[in-house]
Structure formats: structure tokens, C-alpha cells
N, C-alpha and C positions, 0 to 999 in steps of 0.2 A: 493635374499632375504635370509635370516638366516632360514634356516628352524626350527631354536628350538626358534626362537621368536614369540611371542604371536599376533596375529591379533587382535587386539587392539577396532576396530570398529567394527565384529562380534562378540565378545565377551561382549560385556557392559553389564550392568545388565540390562538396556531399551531398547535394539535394537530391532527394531520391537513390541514394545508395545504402547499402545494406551492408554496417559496418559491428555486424554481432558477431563476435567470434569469441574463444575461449585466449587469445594473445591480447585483448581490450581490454575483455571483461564484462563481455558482453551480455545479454538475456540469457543465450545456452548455455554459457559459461559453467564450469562448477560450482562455485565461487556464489554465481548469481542463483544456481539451483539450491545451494545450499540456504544461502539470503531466504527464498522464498520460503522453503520447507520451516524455515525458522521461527518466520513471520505468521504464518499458517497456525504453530505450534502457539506461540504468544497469544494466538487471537482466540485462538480456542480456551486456555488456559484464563485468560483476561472474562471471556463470557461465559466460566463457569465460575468466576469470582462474582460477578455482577449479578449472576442468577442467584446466587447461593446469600449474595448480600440481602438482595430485593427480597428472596423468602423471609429472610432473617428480621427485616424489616416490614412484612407484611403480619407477620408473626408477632411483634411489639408494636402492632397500630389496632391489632383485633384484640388484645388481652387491656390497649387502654378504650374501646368502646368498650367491653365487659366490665372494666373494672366499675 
């Protein structure tokens, strides 16, 4: 490495600052709480479709072994 070149990622004007706030948009944000609880809600809702498929489909793989 050059040593007269500039480190680039330790030098930023933000590195290592903590720029969360509700005026961004930040993690604590409302905005962002809201995002999550949402996300949370879809993911639950998405893997009780998936459970409810897989039954559904384990349920038409044992009726064609019987059949």
C-alpha cells in the first residue's frame, strides 16, 4: 500500500458516529419501529402460509402412497 495515500474509511467525517435519530430516520425512529413491527407481522403471517401449504401438501403425498 502507498503509504502517502489517504485511508479513506478511517478518515470519513462519520466514522464511528452515531447518526440514529427520529430527524433521519433513524433505527429509533417511529417510522423505523413501525417498519419493523410490520416486517415482524409479514414474517409471521408468510410462515403460517408456508406451514399451512407444507400440511396441505403432505396431506396429498400420503393419500397418493395409499392410493
Amino acid at each position: 500500500m502507498d503509504t502517502g495515500a489517504a485511508d479513506i474509511a478511517a478518515t470519513a467525517p462519520d466514522a464511528g458516529t452515531n447518526t440514529d435519530n427520529a430527524a433521519n430516520g433513524g433505527d429509533n425512529s417511529h417510522a423505523a419501529l413501525l417498519q419493523r413491527a410490520f416486517e415482524k407481522a409479514l414474517v409471521a403471517v408468510a410462515t403460517q402460509l408456508i406451514s399451512d401449504t407444507q400440511s396441505d401438501m403432505d396431506d396429498a403425498m400420503s393419500e397418493l402412497d395409499d392410493g
